[in-house]
N, C-alpha and C positions, 0 to 999 in steps of 0.2 A: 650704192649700198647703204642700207639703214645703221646708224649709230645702234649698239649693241650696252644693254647694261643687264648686269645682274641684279634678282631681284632674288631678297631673302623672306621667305612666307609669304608670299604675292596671295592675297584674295583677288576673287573675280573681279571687285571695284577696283586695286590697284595696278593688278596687270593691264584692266583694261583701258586706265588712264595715261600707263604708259604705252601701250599701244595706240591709242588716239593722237601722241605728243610726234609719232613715225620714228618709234623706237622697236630694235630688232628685243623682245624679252626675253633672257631664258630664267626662269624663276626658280630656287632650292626649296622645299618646304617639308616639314616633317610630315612622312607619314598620315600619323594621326591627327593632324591639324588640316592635312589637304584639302582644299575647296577645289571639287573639279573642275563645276564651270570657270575656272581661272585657266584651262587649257588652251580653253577656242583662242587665247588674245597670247598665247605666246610660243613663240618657234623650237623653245625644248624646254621641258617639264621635266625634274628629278628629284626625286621623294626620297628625301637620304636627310636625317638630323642636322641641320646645320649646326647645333652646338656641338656636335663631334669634330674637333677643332682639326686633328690632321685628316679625319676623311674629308671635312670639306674645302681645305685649303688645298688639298691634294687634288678634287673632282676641280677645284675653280682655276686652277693653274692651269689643269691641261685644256679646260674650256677655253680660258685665255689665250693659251700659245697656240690653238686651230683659228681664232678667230678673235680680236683684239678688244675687251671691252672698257667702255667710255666711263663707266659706273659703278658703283657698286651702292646696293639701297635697299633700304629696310626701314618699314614702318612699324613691327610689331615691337612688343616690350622686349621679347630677347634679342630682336634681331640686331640693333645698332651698334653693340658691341663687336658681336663676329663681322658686321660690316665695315666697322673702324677696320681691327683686323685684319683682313681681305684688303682693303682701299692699301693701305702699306706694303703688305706681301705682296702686291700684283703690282706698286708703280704707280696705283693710281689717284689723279687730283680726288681733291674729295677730306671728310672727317677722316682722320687717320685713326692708328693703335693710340700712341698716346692722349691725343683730345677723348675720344670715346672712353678710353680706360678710368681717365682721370674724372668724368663726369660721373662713368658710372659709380665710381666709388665714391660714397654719401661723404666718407669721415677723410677723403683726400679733398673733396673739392670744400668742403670745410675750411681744412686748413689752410690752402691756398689762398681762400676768400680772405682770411683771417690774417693771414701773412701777407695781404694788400693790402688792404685796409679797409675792405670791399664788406658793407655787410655782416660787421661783426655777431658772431654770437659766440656765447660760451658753448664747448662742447668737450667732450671726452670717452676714448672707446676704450672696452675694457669687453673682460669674462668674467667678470668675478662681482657675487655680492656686495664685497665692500666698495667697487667703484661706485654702482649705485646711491646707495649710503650716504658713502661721502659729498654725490655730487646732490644728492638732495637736502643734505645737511648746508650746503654752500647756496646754491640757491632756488631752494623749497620747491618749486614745482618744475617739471623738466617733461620731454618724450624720450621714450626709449625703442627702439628702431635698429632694425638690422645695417649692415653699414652695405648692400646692395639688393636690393628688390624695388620694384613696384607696386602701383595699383593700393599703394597703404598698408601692401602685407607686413603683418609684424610690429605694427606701430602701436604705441597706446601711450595715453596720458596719464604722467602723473601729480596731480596736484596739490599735493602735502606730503610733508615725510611722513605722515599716517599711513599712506595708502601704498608705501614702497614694501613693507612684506606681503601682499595681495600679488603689488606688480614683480617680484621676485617669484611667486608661484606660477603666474600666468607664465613668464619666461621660460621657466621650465619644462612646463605641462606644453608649450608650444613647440619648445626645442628650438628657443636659439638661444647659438652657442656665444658667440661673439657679439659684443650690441657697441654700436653706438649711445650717448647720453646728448641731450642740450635742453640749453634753458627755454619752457615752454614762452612761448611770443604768444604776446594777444592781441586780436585786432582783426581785421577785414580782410579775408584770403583772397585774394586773384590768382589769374592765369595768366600770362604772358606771352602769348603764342609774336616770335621772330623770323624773321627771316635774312640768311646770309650768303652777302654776294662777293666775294673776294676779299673778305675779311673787312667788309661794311656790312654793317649791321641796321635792318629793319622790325622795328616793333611794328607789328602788323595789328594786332590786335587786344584786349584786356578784358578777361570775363571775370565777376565776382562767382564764387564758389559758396556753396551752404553746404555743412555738412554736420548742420545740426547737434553742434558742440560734439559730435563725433572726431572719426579721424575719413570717415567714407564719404565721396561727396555723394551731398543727396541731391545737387541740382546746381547747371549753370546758368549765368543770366549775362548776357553781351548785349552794348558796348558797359562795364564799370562804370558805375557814380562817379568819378576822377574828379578832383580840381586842376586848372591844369600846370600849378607847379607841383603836386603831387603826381600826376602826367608825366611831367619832366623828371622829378626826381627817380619814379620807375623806369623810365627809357634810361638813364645814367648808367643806374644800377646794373639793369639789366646789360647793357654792352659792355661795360667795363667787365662783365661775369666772363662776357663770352672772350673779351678782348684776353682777358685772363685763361682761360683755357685753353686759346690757339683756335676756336671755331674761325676757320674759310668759307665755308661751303654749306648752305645745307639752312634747315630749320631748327627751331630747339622749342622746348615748351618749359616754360621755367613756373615757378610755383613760389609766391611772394606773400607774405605778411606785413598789411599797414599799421607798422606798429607805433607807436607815442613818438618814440625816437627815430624813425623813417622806415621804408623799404628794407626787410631783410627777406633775403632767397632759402627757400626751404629744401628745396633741389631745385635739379634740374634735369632734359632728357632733350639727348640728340634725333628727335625725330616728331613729326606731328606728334598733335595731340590725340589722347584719348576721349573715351567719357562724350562724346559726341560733339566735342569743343567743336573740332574744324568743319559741321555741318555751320554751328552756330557762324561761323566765320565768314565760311561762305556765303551765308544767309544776310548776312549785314554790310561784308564788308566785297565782298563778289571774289573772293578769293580762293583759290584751290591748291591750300599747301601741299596735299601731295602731287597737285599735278607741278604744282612749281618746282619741288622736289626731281622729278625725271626731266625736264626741262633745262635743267642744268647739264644733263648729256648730249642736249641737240648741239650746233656748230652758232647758233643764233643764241644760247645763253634765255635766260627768262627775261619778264620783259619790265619794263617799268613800273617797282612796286607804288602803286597811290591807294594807300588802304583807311579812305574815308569812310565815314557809319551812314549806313542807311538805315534807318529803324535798331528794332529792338530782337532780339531771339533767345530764348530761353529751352534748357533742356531739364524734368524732376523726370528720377530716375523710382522705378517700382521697388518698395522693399516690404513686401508682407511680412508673417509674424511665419518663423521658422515652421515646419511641419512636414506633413504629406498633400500636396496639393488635392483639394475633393472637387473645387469648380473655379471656371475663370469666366466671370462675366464683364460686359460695357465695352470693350474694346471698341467694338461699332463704333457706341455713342462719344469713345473718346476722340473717335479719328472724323468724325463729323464737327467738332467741338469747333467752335469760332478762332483762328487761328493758328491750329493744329496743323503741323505740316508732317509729323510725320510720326506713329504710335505702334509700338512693337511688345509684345510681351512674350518672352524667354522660356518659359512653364507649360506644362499642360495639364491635367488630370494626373495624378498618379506620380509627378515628378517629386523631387525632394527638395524643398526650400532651406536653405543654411543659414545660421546664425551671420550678419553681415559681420565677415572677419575682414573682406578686403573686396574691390572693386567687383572682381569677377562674381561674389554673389549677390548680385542685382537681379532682379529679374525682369527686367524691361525697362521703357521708358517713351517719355512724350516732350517730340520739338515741338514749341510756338513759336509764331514771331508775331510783330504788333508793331505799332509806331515809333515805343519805346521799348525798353528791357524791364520795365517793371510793369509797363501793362503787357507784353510776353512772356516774361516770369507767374504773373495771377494767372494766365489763361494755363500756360502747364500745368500747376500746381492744381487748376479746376479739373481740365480734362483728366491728369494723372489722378484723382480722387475719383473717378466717374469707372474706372480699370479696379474688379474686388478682385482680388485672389484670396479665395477660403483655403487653408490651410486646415490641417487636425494636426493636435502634438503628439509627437512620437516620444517615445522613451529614450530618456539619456542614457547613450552609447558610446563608446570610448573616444578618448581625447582626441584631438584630429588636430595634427600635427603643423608644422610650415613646412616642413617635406613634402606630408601627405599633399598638402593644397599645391604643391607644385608639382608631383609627380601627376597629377590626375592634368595640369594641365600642360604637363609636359614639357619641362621648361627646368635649369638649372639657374643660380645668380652665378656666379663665375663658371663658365666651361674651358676654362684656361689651365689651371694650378701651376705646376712645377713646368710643364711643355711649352710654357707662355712665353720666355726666349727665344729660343730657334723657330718658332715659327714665325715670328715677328720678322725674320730676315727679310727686305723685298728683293722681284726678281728688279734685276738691271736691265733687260732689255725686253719692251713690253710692244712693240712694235708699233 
């Protein structure tokens, strides 16, 4: 009999990697997120909100005690939390409730870093005007940031105390309640893409990020320019993060700043990467962290990480100029482009292009690869210029909230509150 894992939000590419690895899937997915074709590759399919925290600890229990599962796995931005979650209430090895929890909380794992010595940076969470204030008065440019979300929702830079009654309107007009504060870092953003095998820790890979003095990345470029005791000092960093958190099991994707005084972590996230990182990954490095991800349910364990660079792989991601879409030409000519391995645009006639508040409004994008990362990086950036999307401006229409952007994609930052005790209980006998 096939080893059995649960999978939370399965698209058709993840089921079906777990299904190739000779895993029984049964995948949870919302509703309105469901990817059909993700059925063919798994033995039961249930369309129920996974952040409805006691319907779905309640659906995975009894799935559990009919038939015994190895896993519990999520690759999307909601899912790793309720999969910590689930991994403890069911018994099973794996990220648990507190590692996930603790990650996912910006201004916890903060302090943790802070209270090691890991990575300092000044920070401060608050609701209130004068926290801002204060901490820009102490030291002058800072981000201010929700203390759980992704994708860069909610974040914004500020760079003088000038510019904090601006950043005081924008908070509100967006509607977050609670923020985090920290001292803005400057310097060369990476990615960190890890990998964890019984609480040994593997740095797998190292992308530089452009985001165009924004907060959205506008393109990645793998393997990082690195010297290699800055190499070193980012592998330190990074495992001592995880060593600190309790990560066992699993991947993580952390998010670093080369700053004057070294390596500091901006977050971090228990699960592959986004943003098309882990094509880039596998493109250089031949690695497949989600397949490694369900691989840790088979009876064989994964297998020997040796994650040397082969060339170069870059990902620039589409951002036209907000509007009503009117045409989208080149696409052809981008996916012909010398290097091009893989050119997607998100849009069509008639769609509606957003002001980029946060990852999800991209509207496409183009993988190279090349010998290096910088001649990968130019071919993207060529073929992604060769993709127009015309737009026309529409008229400004009322404030669009950090609710509204998460209700549309259906997603909560904590699905816990008050219920978050008792459901933590695990069972004792998991068979």
């Amino acid at each position: 009999m096939k080893p059995r894992i649960l999978l939370l939000g399965g698209t058709e590419a993840a089921t079906r990697k777990a299904a190739d690895c000779g895993l029984d899937v049964v995948n949870i997915d919302k509703p309105a997120l469901f990817d059909p074709a993700a059925r063919a590759h798994c033995v039961q399919t249930h369309l129920v909100d996974y952040q409805d925290i006691s319907l779905v600890t309640a659906l995975a229990r009894a799935l559990h005690a009919h038939r015994p599962f190895r896993r519990v796995v999520s690759q999307t931005e909601a899912g790793p939390l309720v999969a910590g979650h689930l991994t403890t209430a069911l018994g099973l090895p794996g990220t648990g409730a507190a590692t996930a929890r603790l990650v996912h909380d910006k201004a916890a794992l903060r302090a943790l870093l802070t209270a090691r010595g890991i990575s300092p940076v000044a920070f401060q969470v608050g609701a209130s005007h004068s926290v801002l204030r204060a901490f820009a008065e102490r030291h002058g440019a800072l981000v201010v940031k929700p203390t759980m979300a992704s994708g860069s929702l909610g974040v914004r830079k500020v760079r003088s105390p000038r510019e904090v009654p601006e950043a005081l309107a924008w908070l509100a007009d967006f509607g977050v309640g609670e923020f985090m504060v920290e001292e803005l870092l400057t310097g060369t953003e990476i990615s960190v893409e890890s990998f964890s095998v019984a609480g040994r820790h593997t740095v797998l890979a190292v992308s530089r990020k452009d985001n165009g003095g924004g907060v959205v990345a506008l393109g990645h470029a793998l393997p990082a320019p690195l010297s290699a005791e800055c190499a070193a000092e980012v592998d330190d960093v990074v495992c001592r993060m995880l060593d600190a958190v309790g990560l066992i099991d699993g991947p993580a994707h952390t998010e670093l700043i080369l700053t004057a005084d070294g390596p500091r972590v901006v977050e971090s996230h228990l699960r592959c990467a986004g943003g098309r990182i882990g094509e880039l990954v596998e493109l250089v490095h031949g690695i497949d962290t989600e397949r490694l991800t369900c691989q840790l349910a088979l009876p064989d364990g994964v297998p020997e990480l040796a994650p040397a660079a082969r060339g170069g792989a870059a990902v620039r991601f589409l951002t036209p100029r907000p509007g009503r879409v009117r045409t989208v030409e080149g696409l052809a000519a981008a996916r012909r482009a010398a290097g091009v391995v893989r050119a997607e645009v998100g849009v069509e006639p008639g769609a509606l292009v957003e002001p980029l508040r946060w990852s999800e409004d991209r509207c496409g994008f183009v993988v190279a690869r090349a010998g290096d990362a910088v001649t990968a990086e130019r071919r993207a950036r060529q073929a992604a210029a060769l993709i127009r999307i015309h737009t026309e401006p529409l008229p400004a229409g009322p404030t669009t909230t950090m609710r509204d952007l998460l209700t549309a994609a259906d997603e909560v930052l904590d699905p816990f509150g008050a219920t978050a005790p008792q459901l933590f209980a695990p069972v004792r006998n998991h068979g």
